[in-house]
C-alpha positions as CSV (number, residue, x, y, z in Angstrom):
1,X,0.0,0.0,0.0
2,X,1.4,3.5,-0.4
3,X,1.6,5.7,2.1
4,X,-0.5,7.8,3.1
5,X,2.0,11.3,3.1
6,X,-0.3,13.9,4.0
7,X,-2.8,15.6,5.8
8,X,-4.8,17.9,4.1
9,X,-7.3,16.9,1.5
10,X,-9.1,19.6,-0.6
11,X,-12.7,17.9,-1.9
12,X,-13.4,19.6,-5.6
13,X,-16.7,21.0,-6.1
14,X,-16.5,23.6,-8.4
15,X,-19.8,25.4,-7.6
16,X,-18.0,26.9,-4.1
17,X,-15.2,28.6,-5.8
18,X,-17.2,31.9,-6.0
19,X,-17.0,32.2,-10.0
20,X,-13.7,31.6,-10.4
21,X,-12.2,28.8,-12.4
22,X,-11.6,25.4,-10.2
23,X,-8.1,25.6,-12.0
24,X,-6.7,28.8,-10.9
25,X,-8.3,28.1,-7.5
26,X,-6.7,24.9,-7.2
27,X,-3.5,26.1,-8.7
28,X,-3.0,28.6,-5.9
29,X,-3.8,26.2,-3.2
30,X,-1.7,24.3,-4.8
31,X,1.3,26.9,-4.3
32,X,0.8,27.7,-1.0
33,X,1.7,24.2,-0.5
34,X,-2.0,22.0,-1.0
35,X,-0.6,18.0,-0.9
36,X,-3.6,16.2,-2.1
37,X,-6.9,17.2,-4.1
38,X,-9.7,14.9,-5.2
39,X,-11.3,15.5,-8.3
40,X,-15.2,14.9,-7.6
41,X,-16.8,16.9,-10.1
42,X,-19.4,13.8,-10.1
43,X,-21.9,15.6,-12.8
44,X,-19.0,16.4,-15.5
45,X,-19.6,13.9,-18.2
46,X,-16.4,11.5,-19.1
47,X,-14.6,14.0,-21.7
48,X,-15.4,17.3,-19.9
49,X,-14.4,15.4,-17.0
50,X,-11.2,13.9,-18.3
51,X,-10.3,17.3,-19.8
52,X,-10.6,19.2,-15.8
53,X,-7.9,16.4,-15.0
54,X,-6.0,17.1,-17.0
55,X,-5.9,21.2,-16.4
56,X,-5.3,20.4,-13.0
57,X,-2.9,17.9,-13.1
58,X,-1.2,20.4,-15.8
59,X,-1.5,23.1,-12.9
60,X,0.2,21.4,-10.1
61,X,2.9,19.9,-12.4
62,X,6.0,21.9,-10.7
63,X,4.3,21.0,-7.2
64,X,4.2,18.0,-4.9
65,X,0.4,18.1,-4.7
66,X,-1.1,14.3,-5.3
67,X,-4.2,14.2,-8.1
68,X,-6.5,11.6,-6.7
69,X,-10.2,11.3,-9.5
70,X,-13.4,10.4,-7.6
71,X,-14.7,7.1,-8.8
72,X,-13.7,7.5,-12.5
73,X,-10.4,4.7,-12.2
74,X,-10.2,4.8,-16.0
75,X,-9.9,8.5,-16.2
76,X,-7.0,8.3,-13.3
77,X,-5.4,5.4,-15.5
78,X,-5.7,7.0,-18.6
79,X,-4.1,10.8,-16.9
80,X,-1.4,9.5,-14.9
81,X,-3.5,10.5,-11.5
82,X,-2.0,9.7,-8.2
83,X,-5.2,7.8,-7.5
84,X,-8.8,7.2,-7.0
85,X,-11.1,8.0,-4.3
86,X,-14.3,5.6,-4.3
87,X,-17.7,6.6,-2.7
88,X,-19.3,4.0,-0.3
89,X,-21.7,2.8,-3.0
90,X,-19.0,2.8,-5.3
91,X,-16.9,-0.5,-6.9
92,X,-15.7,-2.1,-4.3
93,X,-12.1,-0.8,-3.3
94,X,-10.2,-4.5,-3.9
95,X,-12.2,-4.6,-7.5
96,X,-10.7,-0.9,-8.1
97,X,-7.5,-1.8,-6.3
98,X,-6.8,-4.7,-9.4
99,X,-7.7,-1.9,-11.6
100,X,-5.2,0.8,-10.5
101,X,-2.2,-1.5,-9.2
102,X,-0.5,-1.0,-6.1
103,X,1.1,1.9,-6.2
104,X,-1.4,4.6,-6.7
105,X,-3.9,5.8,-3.5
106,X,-7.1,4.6,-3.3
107,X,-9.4,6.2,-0.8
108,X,-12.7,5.7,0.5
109,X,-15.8,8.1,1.8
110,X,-17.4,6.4,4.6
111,X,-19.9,7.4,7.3
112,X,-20.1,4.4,9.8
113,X,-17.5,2.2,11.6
114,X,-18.9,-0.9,9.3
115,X,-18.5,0.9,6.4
116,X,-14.5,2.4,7.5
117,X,-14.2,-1.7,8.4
118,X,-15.1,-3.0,4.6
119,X,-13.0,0.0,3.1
120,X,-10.0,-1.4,5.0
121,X,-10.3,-4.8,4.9
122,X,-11.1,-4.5,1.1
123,X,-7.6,-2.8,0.7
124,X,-8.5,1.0,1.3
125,X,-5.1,3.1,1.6
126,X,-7.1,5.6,3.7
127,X,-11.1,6.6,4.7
128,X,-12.5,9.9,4.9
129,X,-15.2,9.7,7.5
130,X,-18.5,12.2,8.3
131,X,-19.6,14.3,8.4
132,X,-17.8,15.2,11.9
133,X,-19.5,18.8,12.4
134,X,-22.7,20.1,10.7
135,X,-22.3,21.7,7.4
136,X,-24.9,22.3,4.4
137,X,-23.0,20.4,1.8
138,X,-23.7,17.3,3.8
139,X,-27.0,17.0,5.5
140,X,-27.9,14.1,2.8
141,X,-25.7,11.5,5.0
142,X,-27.1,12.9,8.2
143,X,-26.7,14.5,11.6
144,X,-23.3,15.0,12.2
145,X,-21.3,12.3,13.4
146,X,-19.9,14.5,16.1
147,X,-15.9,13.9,17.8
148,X,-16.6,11.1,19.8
149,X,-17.6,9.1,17.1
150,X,-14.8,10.2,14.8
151,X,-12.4,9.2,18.4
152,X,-14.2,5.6,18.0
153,X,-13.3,5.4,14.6
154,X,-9.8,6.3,14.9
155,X,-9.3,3.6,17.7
156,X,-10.7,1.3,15.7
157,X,-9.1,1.9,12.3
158,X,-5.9,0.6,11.1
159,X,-5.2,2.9,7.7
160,X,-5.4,6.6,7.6
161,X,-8.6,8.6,8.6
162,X,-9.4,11.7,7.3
163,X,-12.1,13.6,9.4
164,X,-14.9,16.0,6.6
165,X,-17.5,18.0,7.3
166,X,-17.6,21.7,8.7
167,X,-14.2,21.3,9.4
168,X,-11.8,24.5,10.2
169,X,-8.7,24.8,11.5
170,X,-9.7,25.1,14.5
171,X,-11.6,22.0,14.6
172,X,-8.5,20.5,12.3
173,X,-6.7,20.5,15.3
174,X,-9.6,18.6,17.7
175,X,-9.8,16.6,14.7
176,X,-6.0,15.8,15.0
177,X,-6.2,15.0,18.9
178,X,-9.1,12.7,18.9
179,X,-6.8,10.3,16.6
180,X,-7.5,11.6,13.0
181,X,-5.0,11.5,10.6
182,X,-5.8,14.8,9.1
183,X,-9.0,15.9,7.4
184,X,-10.5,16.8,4.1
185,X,-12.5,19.9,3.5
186,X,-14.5,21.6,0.7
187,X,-15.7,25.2,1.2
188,X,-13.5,26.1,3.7
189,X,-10.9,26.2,1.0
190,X,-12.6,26.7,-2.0
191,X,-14.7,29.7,-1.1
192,X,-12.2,31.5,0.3
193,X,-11.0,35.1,-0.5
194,X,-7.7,34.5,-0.1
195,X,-6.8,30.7,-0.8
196,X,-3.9,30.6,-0.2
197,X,-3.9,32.2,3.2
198,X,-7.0,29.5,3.7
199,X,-4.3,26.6,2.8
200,X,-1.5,28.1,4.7
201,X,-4.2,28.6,8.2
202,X,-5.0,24.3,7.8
203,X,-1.4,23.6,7.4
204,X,0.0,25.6,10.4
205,X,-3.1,24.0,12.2
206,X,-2.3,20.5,11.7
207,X,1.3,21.2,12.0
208,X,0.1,22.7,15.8
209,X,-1.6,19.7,16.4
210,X,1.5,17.5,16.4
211,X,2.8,14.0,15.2
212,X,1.6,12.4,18.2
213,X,-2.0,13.7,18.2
């Protein structure tokens, strides 16, 4: 499995970006030093699809930031993306994992300890698990799990959890302590004024939180 090198995950949707292209925002996350985005742009049929991957994979060339593609393991193949990141109703992961090979990430969404269970045992390289706090973007999987569920999960998980859902820097870093491995966020990224400044707040947050959190 590959490892799992960072903690911060920016969640594409590119109606949050407040009118601006999902490239240029991306691309300046991206330089203020963004290490993973997925691609989940899930309406985008394949060849308008495909052609956003490759934009931002042409973007983030000169950086270290990974390109995973939500559900769409052909398009990651066919791009050179660093992965794929699988819903819970998707393929299952080991099905995917055959497809992509062993040395590009696969990830998984989950929102219950059963689910984060079949995503590892099925050869997930990490979960993202929540929603953790309330936010809009996510009321269709629920109340909030809330921290102590995320804490349960952590304890229980043996590959990388990322913690989504209302998520801020200052939650980053509860996030962090109750066992999380880092966390994935949408809007509070992607609608930003300043992205970069956004990026740069998440990183020093994690960073604040520690190796041993």
């Amino acid at each position: 499995m590959p490892p799992v090198q960072f903690r911060l995950y920016l969640v594409s949707d590119r109606s949050q970006t407040g009118g601006r292209p999902l490239g240029e925002v991306i691309a300046l996350a991206s330089q203020a030093g963004l290490p993973a985005v997925q691609v989940r742009e899930r309406d985008l049929p394949t060849r308008e699809l495909a052609a956003l991957v490759r934009m931002i994979r042409s973007a983030v060339a000169d950086r270290p930031t990974r390109v995973l593609v939500n559900d769409r393991a052909d398009i990651a193949l066919a791009l050179g993306a660093d992965g794929v990141h699988l819903r819970a109703s998707s393929l299952p992961p080991g099905r995917v994992r055959a497809m992509i090979g062993p040395d590009r990430l696969l990830g998984v969404s989950t929102h219950s300890l059963e689910e984060v269970r079949r995503a590892q045992d099925d050869g997930a390289d990490f979960v993202v698990f929540g929603p953790v706090y309330d936010t809009p973007s996510k009321h269709a999987y629920g109340r909030p799990q809330g921290i102590d569920r995320l804490a349960e999960v952590c304890r229980i998980a043996r590959v990388p959890v990322f913690a989504i859902g209302g998520v801020t820097p200052g939650r980053a870093v509860e996030a962090r302590r109750a066992g999380a491995h880092g966390v994935a966020v949408v809007s509070s990224i992607l609608s930003a004024p300043d992205v970069p400044a956004a990026v740069r707040a998440f990183l020093r947050a994690l960073h604040e939180a520690g190796p041993s959190a």
